[in-house]
BALOBA-1460 file (C-alpha; in Angstrom, 3 decimals):
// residues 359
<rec num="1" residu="x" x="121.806" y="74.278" z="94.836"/>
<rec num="2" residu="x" x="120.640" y="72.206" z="97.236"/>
<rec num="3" residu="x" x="116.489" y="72.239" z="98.245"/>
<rec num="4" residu="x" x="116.115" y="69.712" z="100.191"/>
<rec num="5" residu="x" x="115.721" y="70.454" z="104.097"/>
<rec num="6" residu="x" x="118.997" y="69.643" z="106.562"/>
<rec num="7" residu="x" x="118.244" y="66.585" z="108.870"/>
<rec num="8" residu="x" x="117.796" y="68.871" z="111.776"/>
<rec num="9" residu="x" x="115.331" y="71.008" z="110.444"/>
<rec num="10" residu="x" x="113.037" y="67.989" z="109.311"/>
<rec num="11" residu="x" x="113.199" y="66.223" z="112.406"/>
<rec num="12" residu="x" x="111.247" y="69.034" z="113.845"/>
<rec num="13" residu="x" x="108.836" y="69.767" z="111.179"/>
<rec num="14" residu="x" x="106.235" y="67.392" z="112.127"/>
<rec num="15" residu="x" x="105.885" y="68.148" z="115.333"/>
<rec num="16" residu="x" x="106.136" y="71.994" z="114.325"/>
<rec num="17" residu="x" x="103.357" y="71.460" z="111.921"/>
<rec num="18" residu="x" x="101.308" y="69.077" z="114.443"/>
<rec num="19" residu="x" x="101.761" y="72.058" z="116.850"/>
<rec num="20" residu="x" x="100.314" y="74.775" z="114.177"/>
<rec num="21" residu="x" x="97.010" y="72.794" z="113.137"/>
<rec num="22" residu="x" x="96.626" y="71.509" z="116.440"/>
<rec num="23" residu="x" x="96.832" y="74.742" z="118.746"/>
<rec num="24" residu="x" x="97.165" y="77.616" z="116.450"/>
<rec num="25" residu="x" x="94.438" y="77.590" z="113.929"/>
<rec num="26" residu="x" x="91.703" y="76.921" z="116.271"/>
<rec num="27" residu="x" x="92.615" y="80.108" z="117.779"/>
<rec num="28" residu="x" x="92.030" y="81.933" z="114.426"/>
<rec num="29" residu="x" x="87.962" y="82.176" z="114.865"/>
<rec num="30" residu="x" x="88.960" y="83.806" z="118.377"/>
<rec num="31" residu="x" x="91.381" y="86.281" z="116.924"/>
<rec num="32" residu="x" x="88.538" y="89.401" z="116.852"/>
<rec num="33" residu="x" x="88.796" y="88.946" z="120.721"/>
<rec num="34" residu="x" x="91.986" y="90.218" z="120.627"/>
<rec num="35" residu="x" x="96.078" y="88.704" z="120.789"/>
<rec num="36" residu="x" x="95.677" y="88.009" z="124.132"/>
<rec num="37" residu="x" x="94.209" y="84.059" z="123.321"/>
<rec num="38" residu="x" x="96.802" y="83.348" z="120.873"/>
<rec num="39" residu="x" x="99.811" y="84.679" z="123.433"/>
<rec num="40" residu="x" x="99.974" y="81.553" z="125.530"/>
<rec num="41" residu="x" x="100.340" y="79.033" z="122.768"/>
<rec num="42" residu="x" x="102.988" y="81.398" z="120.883"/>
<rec num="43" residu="x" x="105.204" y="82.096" z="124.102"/>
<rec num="44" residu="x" x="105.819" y="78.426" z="123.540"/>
<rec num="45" residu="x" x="107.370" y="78.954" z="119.958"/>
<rec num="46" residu="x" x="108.762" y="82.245" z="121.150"/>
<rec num="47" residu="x" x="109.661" y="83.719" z="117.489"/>
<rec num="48" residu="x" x="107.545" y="86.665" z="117.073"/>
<rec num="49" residu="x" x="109.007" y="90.321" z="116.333"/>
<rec num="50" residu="x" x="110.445" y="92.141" z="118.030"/>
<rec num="51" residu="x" x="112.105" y="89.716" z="120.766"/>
<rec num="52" residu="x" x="113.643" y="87.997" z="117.932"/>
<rec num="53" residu="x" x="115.757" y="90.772" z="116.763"/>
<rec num="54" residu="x" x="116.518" y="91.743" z="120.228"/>
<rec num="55" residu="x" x="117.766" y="88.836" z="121.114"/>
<rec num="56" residu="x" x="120.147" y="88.766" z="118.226"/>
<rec num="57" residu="x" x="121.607" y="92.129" z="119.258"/>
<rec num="58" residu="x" x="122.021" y="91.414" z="122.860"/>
<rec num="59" residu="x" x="124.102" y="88.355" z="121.944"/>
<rec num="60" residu="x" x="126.013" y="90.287" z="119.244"/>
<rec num="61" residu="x" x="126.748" y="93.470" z="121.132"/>
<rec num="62" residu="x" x="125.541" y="93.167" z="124.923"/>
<rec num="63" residu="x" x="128.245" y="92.632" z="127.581"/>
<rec num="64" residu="x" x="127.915" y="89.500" z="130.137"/>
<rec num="65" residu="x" x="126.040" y="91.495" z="132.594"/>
<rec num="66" residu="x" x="123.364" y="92.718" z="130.115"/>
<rec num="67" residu="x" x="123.222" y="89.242" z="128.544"/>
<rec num="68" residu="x" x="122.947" y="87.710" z="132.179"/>
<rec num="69" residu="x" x="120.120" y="90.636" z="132.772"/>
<rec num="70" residu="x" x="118.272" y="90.635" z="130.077"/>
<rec num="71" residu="x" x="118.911" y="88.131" z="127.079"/>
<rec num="72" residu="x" x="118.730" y="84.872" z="129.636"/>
<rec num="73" residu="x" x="115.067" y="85.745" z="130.589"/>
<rec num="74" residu="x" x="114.115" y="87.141" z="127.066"/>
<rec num="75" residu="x" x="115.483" y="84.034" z="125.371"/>
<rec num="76" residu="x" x="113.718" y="81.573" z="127.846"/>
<rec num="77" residu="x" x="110.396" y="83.369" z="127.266"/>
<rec num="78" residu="x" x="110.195" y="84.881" z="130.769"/>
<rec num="79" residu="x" x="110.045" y="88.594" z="129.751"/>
<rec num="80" residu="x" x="108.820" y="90.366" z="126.686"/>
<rec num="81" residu="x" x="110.364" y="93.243" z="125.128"/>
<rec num="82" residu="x" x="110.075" y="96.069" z="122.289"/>
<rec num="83" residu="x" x="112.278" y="98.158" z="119.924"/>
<rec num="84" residu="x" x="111.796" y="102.103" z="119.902"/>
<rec num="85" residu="x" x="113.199" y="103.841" z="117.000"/>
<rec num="86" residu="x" x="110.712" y="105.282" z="115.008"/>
<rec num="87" residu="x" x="109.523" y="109.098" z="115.853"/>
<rec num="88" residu="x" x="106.361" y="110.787" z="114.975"/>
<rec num="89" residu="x" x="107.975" y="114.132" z="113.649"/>
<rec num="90" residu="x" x="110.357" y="112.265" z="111.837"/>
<rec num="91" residu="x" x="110.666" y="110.305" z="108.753"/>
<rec num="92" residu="x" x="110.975" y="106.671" z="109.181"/>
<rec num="93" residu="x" x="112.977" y="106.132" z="105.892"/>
<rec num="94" residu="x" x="115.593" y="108.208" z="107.426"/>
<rec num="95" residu="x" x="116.823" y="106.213" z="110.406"/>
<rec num="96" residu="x" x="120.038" y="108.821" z="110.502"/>
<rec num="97" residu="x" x="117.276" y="111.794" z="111.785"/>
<rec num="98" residu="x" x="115.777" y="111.784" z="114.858"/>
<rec num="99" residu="x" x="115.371" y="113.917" z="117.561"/>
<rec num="100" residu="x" x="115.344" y="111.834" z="120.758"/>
<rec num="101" residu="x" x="118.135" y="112.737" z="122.774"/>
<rec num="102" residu="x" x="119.918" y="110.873" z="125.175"/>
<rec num="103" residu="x" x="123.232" y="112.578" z="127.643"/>
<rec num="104" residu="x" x="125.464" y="111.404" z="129.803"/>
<rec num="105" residu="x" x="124.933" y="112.900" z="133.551"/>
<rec num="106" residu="x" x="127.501" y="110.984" z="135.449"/>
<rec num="107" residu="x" x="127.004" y="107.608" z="135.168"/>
<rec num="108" residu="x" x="123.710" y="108.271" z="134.025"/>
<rec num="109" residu="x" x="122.287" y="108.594" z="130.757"/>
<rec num="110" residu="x" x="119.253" y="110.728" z="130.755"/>
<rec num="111" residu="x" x="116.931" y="110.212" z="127.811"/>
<rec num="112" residu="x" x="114.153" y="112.518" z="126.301"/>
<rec num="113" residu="x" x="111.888" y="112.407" z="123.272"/>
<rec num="114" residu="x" x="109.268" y="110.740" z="121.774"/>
<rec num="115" residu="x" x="108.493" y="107.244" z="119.580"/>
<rec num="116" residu="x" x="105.806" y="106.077" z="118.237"/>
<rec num="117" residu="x" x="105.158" y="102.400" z="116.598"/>
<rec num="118" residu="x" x="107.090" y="100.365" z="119.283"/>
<rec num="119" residu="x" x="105.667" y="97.417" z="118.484"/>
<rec num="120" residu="x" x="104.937" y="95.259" z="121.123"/>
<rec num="121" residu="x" x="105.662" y="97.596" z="123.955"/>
<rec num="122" residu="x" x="102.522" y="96.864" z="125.697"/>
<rec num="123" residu="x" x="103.772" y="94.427" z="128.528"/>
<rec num="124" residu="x" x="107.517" y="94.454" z="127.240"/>
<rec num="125" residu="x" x="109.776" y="94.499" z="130.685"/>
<rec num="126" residu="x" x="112.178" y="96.450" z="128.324"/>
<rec num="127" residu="x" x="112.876" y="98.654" z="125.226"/>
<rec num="128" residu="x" x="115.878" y="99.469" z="123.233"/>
<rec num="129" residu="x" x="115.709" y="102.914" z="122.485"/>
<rec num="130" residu="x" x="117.776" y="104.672" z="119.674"/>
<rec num="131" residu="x" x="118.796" y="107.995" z="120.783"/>
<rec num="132" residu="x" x="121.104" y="110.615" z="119.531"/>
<rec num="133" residu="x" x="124.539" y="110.362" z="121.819"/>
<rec num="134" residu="x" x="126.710" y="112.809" z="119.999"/>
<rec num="135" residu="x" x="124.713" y="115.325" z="117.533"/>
<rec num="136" residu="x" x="127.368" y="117.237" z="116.275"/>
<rec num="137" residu="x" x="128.972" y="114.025" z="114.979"/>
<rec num="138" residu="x" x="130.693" y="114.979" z="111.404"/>
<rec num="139" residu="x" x="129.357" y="111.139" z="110.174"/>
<rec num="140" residu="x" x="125.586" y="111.298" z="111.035"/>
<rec num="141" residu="x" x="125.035" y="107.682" z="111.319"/>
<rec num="142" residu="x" x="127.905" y="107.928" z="114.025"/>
<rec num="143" residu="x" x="125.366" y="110.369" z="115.953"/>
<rec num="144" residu="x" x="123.183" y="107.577" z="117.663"/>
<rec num="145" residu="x" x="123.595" y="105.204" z="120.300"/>
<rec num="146" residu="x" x="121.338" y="102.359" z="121.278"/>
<rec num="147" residu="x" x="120.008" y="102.350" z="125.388"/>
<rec num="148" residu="x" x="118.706" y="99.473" z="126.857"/>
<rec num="149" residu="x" x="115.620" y="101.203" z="129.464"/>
<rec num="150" residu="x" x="113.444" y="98.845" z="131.553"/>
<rec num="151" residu="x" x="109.758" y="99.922" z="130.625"/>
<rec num="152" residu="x" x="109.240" y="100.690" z="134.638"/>
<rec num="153" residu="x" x="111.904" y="103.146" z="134.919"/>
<rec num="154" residu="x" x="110.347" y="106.868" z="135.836"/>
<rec num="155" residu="x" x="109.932" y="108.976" z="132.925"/>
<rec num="156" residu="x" x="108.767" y="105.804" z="130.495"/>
<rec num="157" residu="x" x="105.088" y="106.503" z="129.263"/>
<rec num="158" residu="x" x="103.230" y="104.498" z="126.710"/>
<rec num="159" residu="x" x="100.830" y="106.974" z="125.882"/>
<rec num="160" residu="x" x="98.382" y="104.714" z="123.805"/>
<rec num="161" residu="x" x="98.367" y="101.711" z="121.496"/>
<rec num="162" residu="x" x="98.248" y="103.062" z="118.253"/>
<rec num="163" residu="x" x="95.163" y="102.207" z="116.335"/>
<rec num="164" residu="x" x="95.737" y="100.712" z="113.041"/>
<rec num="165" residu="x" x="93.174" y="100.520" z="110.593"/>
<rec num="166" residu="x" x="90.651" y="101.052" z="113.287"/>
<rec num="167" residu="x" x="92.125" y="98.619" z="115.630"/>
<rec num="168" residu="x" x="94.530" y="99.417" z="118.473"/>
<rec num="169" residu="x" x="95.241" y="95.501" z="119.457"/>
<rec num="170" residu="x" x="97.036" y="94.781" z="122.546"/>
<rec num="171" residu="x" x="100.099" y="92.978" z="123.632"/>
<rec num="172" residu="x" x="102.270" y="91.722" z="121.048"/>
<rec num="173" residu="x" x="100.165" y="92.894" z="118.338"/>
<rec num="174" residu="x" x="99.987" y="96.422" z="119.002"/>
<rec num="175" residu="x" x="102.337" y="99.637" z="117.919"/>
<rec num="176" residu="x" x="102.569" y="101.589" z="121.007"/>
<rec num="177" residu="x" x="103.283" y="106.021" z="121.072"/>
<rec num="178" residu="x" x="105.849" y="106.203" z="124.253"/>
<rec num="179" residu="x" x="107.381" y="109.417" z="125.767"/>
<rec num="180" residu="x" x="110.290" y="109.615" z="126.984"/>
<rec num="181" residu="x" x="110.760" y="112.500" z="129.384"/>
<rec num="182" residu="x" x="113.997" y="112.991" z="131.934"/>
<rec num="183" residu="x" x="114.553" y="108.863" z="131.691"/>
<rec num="184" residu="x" x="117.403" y="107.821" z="133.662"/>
<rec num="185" residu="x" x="119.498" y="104.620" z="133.350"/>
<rec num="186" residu="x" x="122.749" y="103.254" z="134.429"/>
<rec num="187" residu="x" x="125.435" y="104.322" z="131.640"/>
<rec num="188" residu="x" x="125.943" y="100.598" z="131.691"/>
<rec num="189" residu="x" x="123.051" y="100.043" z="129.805"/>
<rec num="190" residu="x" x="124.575" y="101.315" z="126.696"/>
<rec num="191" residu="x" x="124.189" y="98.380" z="123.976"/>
<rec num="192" residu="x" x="127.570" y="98.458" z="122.047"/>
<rec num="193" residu="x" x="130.041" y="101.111" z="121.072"/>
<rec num="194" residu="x" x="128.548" y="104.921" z="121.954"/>
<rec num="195" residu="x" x="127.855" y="105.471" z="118.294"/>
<rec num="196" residu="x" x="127.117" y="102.366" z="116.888"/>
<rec num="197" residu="x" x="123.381" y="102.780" z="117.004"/>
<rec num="198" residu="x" x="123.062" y="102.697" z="113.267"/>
<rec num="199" residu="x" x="125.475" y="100.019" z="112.904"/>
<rec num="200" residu="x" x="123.338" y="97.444" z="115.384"/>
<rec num="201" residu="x" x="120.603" y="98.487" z="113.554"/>
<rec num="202" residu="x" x="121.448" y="97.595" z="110.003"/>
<rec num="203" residu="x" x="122.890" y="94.321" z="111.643"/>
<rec num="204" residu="x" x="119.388" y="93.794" z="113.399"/>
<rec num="205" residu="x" x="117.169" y="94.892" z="110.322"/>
<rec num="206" residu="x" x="118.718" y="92.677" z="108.361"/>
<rec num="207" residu="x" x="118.217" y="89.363" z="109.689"/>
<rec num="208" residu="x" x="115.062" y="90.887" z="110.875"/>
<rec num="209" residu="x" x="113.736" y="91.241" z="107.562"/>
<rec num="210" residu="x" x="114.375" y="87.242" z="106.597"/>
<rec num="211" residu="x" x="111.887" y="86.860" z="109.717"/>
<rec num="212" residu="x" x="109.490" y="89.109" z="108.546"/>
<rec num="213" residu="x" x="109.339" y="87.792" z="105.070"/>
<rec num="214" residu="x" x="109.254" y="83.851" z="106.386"/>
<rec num="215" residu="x" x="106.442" y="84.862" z="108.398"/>
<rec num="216" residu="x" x="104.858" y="86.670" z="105.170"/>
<rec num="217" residu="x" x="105.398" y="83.309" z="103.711"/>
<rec num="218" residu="x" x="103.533" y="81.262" z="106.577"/>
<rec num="219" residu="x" x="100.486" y="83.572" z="106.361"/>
<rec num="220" residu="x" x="100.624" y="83.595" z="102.312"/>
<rec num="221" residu="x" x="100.813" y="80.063" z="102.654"/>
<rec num="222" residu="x" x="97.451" y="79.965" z="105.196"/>
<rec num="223" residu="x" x="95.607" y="82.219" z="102.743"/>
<rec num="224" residu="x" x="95.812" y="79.979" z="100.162"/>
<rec num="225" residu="x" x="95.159" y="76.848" z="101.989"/>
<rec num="226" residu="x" x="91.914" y="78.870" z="102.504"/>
<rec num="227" residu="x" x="91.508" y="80.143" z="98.890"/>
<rec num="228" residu="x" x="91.818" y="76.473" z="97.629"/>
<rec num="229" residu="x" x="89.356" y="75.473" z="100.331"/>
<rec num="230" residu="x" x="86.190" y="78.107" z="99.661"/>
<rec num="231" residu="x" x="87.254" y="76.691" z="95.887"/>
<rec num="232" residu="x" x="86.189" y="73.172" z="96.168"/>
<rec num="233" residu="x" x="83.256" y="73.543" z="99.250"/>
<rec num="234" residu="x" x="81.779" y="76.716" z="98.263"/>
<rec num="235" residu="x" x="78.965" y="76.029" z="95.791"/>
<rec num="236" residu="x" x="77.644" y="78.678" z="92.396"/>
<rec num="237" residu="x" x="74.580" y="76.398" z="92.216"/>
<rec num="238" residu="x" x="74.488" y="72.496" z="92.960"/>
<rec num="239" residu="x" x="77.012" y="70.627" z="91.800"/>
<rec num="240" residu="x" x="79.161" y="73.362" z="90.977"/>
<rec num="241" residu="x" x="81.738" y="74.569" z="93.063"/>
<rec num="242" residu="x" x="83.719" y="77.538" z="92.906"/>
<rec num="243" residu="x" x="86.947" y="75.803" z="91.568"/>
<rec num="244" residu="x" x="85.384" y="74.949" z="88.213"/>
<rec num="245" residu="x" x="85.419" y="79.376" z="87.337"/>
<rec num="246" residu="x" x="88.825" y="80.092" z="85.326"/>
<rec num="247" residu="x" x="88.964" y="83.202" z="87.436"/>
<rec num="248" residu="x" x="89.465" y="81.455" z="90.523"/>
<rec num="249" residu="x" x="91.784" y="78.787" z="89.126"/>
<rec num="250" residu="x" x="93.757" y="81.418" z="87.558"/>
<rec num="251" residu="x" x="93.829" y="82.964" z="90.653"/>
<rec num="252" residu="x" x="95.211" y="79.626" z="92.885"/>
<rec num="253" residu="x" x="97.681" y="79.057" z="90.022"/>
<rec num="254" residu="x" x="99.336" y="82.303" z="90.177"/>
<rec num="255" residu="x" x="99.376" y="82.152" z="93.789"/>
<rec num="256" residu="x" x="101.554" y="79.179" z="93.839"/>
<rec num="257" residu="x" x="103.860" y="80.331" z="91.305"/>
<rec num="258" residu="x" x="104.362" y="83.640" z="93.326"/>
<rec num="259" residu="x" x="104.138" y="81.930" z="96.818"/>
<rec num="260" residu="x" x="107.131" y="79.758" z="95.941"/>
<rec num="261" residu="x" x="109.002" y="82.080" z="93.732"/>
<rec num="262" residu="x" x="109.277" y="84.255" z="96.953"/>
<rec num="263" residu="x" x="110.264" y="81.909" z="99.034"/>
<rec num="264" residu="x" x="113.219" y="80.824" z="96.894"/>
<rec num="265" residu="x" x="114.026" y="84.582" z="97.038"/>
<rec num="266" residu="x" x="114.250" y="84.353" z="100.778"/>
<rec num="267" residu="x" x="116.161" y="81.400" z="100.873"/>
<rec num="268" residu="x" x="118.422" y="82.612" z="98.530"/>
<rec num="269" residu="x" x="118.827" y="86.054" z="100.294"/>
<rec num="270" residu="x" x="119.315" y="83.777" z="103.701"/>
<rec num="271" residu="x" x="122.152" y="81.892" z="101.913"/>
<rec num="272" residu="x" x="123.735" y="85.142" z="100.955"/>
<rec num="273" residu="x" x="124.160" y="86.248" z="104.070"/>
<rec num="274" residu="x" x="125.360" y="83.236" z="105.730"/>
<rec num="275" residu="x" x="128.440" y="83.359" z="103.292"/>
<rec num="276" residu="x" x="128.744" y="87.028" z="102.429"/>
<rec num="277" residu="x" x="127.668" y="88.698" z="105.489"/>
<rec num="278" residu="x" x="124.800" y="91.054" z="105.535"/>
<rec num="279" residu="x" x="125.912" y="94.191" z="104.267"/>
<rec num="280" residu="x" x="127.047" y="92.159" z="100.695"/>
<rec num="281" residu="x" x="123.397" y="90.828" z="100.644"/>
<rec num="282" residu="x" x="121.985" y="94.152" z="101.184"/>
<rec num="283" residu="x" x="120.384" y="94.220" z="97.616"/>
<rec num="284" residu="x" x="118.635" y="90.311" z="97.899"/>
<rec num="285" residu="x" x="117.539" y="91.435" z="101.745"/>
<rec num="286" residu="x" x="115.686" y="94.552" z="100.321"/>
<rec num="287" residu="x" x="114.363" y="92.146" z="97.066"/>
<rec num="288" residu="x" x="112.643" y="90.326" z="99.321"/>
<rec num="289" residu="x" x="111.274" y="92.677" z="101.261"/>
<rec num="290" residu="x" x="109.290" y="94.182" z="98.560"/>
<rec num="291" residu="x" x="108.824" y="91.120" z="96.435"/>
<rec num="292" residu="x" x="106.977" y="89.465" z="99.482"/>
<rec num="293" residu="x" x="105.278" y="92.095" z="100.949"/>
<rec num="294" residu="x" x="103.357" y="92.741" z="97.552"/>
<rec num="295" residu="x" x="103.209" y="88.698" z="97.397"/>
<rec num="296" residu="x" x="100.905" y="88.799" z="100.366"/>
<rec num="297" residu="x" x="99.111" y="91.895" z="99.301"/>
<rec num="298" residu="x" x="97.894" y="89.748" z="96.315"/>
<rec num="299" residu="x" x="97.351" y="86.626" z="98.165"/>
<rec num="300" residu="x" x="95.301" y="87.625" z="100.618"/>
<rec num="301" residu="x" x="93.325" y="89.563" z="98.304"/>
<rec num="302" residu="x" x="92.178" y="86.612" z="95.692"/>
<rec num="303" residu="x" x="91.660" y="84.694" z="99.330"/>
<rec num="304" residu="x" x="89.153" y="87.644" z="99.874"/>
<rec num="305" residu="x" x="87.655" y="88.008" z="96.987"/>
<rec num="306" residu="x" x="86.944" y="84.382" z="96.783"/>
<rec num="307" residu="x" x="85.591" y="84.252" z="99.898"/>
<rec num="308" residu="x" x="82.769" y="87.489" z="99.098"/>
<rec num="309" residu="x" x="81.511" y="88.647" z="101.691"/>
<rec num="310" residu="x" x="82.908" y="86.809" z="103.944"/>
<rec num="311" residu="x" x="86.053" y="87.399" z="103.359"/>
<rec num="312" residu="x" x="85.460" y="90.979" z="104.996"/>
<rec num="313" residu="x" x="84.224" y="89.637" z="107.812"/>
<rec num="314" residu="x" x="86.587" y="88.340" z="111.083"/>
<rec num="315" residu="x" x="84.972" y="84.964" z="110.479"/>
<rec num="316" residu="x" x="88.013" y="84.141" z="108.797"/>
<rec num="317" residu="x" x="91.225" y="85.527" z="109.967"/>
<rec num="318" residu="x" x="91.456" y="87.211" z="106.314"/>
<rec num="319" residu="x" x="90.474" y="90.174" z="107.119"/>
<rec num="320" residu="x" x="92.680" y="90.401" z="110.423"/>
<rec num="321" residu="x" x="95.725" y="89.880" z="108.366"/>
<rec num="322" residu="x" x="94.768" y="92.078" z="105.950"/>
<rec num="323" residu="x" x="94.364" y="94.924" z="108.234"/>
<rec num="324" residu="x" x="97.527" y="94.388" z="110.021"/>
<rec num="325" residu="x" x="100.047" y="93.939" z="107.522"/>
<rec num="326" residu="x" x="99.138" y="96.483" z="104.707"/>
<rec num="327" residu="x" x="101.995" y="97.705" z="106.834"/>
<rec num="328" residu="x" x="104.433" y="94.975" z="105.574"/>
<rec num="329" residu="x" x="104.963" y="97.732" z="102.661"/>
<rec num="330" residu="x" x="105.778" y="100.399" z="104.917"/>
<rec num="331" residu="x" x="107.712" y="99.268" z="108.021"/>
<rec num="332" residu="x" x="111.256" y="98.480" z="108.027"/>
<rec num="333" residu="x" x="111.736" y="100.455" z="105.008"/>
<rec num="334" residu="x" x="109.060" y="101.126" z="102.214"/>
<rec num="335" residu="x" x="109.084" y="99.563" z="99.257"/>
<rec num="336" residu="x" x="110.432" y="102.478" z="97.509"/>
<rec num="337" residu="x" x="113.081" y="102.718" z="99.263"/>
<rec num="338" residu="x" x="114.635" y="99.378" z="98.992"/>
<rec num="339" residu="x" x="113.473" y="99.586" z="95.407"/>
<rec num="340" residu="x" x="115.411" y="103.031" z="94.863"/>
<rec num="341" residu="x" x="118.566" y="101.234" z="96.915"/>
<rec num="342" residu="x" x="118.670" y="98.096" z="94.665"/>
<rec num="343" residu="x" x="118.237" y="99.951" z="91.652"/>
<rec num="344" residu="x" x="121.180" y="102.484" z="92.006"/>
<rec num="345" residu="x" x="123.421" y="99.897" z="93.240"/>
<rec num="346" residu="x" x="122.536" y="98.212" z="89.777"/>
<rec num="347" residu="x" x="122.873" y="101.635" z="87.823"/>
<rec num="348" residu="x" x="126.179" y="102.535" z="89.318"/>
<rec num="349" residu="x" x="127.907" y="98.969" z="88.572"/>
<rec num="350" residu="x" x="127.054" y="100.455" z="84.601"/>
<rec num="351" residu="x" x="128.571" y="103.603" z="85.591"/>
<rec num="352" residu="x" x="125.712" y="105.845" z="86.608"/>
<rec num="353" residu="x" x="127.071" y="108.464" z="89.191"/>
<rec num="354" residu="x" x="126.120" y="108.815" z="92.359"/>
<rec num="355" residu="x" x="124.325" y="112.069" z="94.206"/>
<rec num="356" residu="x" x="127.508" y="113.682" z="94.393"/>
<rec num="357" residu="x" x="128.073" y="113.362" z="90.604"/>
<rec num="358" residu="x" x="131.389" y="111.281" z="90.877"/>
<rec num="359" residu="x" x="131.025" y="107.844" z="89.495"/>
């Protein structure tokens, strides 16, 4: 295999990483004050979750009017928007049960229930919402549909900004509760097939989950940056820094080793799916989903630890990231679950049967 970068990609590294050190990580001492200072500089990059993913499904599945509508502005940064799936009285692992309901009134479809952890639906001009179109559907995963709803339309409510770990954040970083009560759109604004809404979201999640893992990376990669830092400046007694404990070199060493090894996993898991397709890389796309999200569990940890008590402190944007994505384990599947799914799929290749006792 190949490692070395393609010719396109490098010719924009330096500038990307100019950008990063240069406008980003000055921000990070003003992060406490909320997303709202970093916004600006990252509408520029235009990459953060959930526009990405939106994006891709409006080009894969949207017709020319909703692409002229809504991907054109979304793409070019003009508009933000959010993804509304999960429910409160429902389990997230089970994307196939939900009770949001959407019918068809004419050319209407009217849309009721209830989702919480919308990320980013704080000043999104839209939301994709999964509803169920056709609940007595023999197939469930045939039962949903996905609705594109401007976030202005009557009946749209974000009811609050979900705190997380004692922080509700705002904007872009912020998981929003939204009610959806008698919401009427054009039947035009069904995304895809009537049906398909499980279908765009496995194509969505997928790719999605590459993003969330590179970004993983990127803040894995900023952790240790500052682990090795608070090694060699931060001082036990004169003359002696940190760096010279075993504890803390053992501690840089294995992040490396696990830093990388991940991000070979993702590349790998990218590579699949550019040849196979997503569904055939379904196993590598949930590796990497829990291989990384532990990965930057135990990064940011040592990072902390090294740092004392500092590192609980937003003096360091540590602590932020540790707050915010102890959820990296949880959202877009839980570990479990993409642990379970890679480990049958290994089990039944050796025969193991499956729920229904065949093999």
């Amino acid at each position: 295999m190949d490692f070395s970068t393609p010719s396109r990609v490098a010719d924009l590294l330096p500038a990307i990483r100019a950008f990063v050190t240069e406008r980003i990580q000055p921000l990070e001492k003003r992060m406490p004050e909320g997303w709202s200072v970093l916004e600006p500089e990252l509408e520029r990059i235009h990459c953060q979750a959930p526009d990405v993913g939106n994006m891709e499904i409006l080009h894969e599945f949207g017709t020319a009017e909703q692409k002229r509508t809504w991907l054109e502005p979304l793409a070019a940064g003009r508009i933000r928007s959010c993804f509304s799936m999960t429910e409160p009285a429902m389990p997230g692992s089970n994307p196939a049960w939900m009770a949001t309901r959407a019918r068809l009134d004419g050319d209407s479809w009217v849309i009721d229930g209830r989702k919480w952890f919308t990320t980013a639906a704080e000043g999104a001009r839209i939301a994709i919402v999964m509803a169920v179109t056709d609940p007595e559907a023999q197939n469930v995963y045939t039962r949903a549909s996905q609705i594109i709803v401007p976030m202005d339309t009557p009946g749209v409510r974000l009811l609050r900004n979900i705190p997380v770990m004692g922080e509700a954040g705002g904007g872009w970083a912020s998981h929003g509760e939204i009610a959806y009560e008698d919401v009427r759109v054009p039947r035009a604004n069904l995304l895809g097939d009537q049906g398909a809404g499980f279908v765009i979201a496995q194509a969505r999640l997928g790719p999605g989950r590459i993003h969330h893992c590179m970004r993983w990376i990127g803040i894995c990669q900023r952790a240790f940056d500052l682990l090795c830092e608070r090694a060699v400046s931060r001082e036990m007694s004169p003359g002696r820094p940190l760096g010279l404990k075993g504890t803390i070199q053992q501690w840089i060493a294995e992040s490396r080793a696990e830093i990388d090894a991940a991000r070979l996993l993702v590349l790998h898991a990218a590579w699949r799916i550019d040849r196979d397709g997503a569904h055939a890389a379904r196993d590598d796309i949930s590796m990497i989903k829990f291989v990384v999200a532990n990965t930057l569990f135990r990064v940011l940890d040592r990072a902390i630890q090294a740092h004392g008590a500092l590192g609980i402190t937003d003096d360091t944007p540590l602590a932020w990231w540790f707050r915010h994505e102890r959820g990296a384990r949880i959202y877009d599947g839980p570990d479990e679950v993409h642990q379970a799914a890679v480990a049958r799929h290994i089990l039944r290749a050796r025969g193991l049967p499956d729920r229904r006792g065949g093999a």
